[in-house]
C-alpha positions in Angstrom: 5.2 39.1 -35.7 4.7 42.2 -33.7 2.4 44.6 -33.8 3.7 47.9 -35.8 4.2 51.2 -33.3 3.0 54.4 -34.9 5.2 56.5 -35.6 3.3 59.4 -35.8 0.3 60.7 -33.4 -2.9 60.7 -35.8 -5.3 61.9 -32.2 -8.4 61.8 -35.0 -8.0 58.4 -36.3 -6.7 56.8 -33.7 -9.2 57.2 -31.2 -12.3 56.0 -31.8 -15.9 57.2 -31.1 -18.4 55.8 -28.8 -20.7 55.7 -26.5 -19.4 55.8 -22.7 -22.6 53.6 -21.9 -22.2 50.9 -24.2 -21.2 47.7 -22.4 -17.2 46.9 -22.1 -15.9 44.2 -24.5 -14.0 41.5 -22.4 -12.1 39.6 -25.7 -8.9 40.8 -27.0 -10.2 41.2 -30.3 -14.4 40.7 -29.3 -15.5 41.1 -32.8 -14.7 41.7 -36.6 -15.6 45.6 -36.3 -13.3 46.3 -33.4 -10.2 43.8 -35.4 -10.8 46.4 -38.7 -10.9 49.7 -36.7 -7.3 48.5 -35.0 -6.1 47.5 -38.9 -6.9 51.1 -40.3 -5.3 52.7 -37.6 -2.2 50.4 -38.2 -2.2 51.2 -41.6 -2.4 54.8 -41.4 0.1 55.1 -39.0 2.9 52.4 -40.8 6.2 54.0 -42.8 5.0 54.4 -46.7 8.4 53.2 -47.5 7.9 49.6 -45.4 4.6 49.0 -46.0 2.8 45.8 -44.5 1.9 43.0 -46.9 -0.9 40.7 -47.1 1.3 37.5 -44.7 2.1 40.1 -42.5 -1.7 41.3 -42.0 -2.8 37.5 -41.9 0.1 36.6 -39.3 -1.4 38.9 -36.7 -4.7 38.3 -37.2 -3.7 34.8 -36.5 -2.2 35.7 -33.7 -5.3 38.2 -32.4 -7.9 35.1 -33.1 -5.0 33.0 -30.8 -4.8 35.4 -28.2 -8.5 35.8 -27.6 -9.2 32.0 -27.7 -6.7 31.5 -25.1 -8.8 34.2 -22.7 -11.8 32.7 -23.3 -10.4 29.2 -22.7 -9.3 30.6 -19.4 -12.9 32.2 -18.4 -13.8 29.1 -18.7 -11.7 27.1 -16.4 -11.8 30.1 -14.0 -15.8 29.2 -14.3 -15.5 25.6 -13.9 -13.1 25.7 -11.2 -15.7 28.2 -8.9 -18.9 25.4 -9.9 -16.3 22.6 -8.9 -15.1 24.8 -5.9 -18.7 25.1 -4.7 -19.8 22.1 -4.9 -17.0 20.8 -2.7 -17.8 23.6 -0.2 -21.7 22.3 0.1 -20.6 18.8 0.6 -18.0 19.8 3.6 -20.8 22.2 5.0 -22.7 18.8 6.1 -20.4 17.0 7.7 -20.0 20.3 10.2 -22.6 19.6 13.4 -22.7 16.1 12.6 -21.7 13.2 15.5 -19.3 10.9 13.4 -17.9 7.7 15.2 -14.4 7.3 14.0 -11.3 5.4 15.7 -10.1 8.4 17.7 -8.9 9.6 20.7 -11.5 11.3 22.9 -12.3 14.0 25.6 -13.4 12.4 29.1 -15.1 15.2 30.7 -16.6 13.7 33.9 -19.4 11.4 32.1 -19.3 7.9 30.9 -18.3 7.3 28.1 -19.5 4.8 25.0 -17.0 3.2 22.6 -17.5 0.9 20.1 -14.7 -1.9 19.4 -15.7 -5.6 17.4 -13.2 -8.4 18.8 -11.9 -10.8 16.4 -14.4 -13.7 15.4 -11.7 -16.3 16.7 -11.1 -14.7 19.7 -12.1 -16.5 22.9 -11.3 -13.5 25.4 -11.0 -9.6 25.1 -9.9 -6.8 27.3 -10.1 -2.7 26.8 -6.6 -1.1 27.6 -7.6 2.9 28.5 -4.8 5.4 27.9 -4.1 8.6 28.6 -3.2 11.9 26.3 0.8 11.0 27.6 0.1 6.8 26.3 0.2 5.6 29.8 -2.2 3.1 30.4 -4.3 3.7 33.4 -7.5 1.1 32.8 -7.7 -2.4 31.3 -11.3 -3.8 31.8 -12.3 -7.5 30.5 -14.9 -7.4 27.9 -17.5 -10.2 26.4 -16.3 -11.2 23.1 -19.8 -10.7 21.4 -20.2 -7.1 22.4 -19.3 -4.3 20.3 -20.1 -1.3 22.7 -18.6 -0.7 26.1 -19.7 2.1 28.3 -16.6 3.0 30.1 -16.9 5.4 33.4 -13.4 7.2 33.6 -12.1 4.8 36.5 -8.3 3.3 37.0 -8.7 -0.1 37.8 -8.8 0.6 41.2 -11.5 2.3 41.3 -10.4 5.7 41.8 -12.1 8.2 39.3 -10.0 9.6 36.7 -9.0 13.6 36.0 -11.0 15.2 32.9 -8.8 15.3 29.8 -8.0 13.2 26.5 -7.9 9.6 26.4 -8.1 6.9 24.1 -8.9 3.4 23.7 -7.8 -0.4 22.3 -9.4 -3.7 22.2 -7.2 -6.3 22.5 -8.7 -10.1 21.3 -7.2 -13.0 22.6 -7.3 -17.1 21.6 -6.0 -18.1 25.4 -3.0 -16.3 26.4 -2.2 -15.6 22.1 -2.9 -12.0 21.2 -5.3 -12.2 18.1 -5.5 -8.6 17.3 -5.6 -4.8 18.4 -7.9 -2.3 17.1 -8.4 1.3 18.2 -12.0 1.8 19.7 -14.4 4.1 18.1 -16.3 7.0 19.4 -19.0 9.3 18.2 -17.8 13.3 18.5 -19.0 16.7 16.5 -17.5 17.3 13.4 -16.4 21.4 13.6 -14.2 21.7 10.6 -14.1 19.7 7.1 -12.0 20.9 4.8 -9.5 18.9 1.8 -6.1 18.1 1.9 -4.5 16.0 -0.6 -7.8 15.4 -1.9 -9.0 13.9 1.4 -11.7 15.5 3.7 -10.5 16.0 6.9 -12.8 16.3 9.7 -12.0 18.0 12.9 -13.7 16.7 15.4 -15.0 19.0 18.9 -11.9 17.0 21.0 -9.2 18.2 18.7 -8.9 15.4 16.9 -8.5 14.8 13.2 -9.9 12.4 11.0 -10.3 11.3 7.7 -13.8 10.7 6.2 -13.1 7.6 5.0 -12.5 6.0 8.3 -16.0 7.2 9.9 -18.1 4.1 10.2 -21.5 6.0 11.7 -22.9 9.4 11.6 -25.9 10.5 13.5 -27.9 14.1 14.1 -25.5 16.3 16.6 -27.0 16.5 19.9 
């Protein structure tokens, strides 16, 4: 049931008195006072021939209480989503400035460079296979079975010393001439963006790349 339209202007009834300091209500219908003062102007504005009878009174005062429960039930999702909003904000502000090793691609500028790679227990041989940004291998380097970091310099295997730019690692673990395993090496970077998608924190790291949170295995103080 809808609200009766007055069919004549009553200017003295219909608007009432107050004062222009007094706080604004925010509900629909805030309290009982302001529910009666919107009843008696209804009344005295309705056609004496169709009067309103009690149903119709209860019906929209029903339909007031409804209206204003449904605003305050969205105040308070609109405040629960800002706490929850904020919270997830302070948690991605500390990954950003922090060194997170991740399996990644990397930025060779010049310097060596560590990454970390554990061969498989089984495994009675293992070799680093560097890439470049275009997948072309341009370093493969024998490596002890029982280490799990390896300084590499930016050289080809010939020695020759490599052009700055992104590259990325793989240790390959071997059981004679068998290949055991591959897995991507890790490397510690800065974190300069964290942010959610599909309810995963994505970090960006200061190479370019992209990684998920889960996958970082070590985080240390940025230098």
């Amino acid at each position: 049931m809808t609200l009766i339209t007055p069919t004549q202007p009553n200017a003295q009834a219909s608007t009432p008195t107050g004062n222009a300091n007094a706080p604004k209500k925010t509900g629909l219908a805030s309290d009982f006072e302001t529910f009666l003062k919107m009843l008696t102007v209804q009344a005295q504005n309705q056609d004496p021939l169709k009067p309103l009878d009690a149903s119709e009174y209860a019906s929209q005062l029903a339909q007031f209480s409804m209206v204003e429960q449904q605003v305050q039930t969205n105040d308070l999702l609109a405040t629960l989503g800002q706490a929850l909003g904020g919270a997830n904000l302070d948690k991605l502000g500390k990954w950003i400035g922090m060194d997170v090793r991740a399996p990644s691609a990397f930025q060779y500028e010049g310097e060596p460079v560590t990454l970390f790679a554990t061969p498989a227990p089984e495994a009675d041989k293992a070799a680093l296979v560097i890439r470049d940004g275009e997948g072309a291998v341009v370093d493969r380097i024998s490596v002890s079975t029982t280490d799990q970091s390896i300084v590499w310099a930016g050289q080809r295997s010939d020695g020759q010393p490599l052009a700055a730019g992104t590259y990325s690692a793989t240790l390959e673990s071997y059981d004679g001439d068998a290949l055991l395993s591959t897995q991507q090496a890790e490397v510690y970077d800065e974190v300069v963006e964290a942010q959610v998608v599909d309810n995963q924190v994505m970090l960006t790291l200061e190479s370019g790349q992209v990684v998920t949170a889960t996958t970082v295995t070590g985080v240390r103080a940025g230098t």
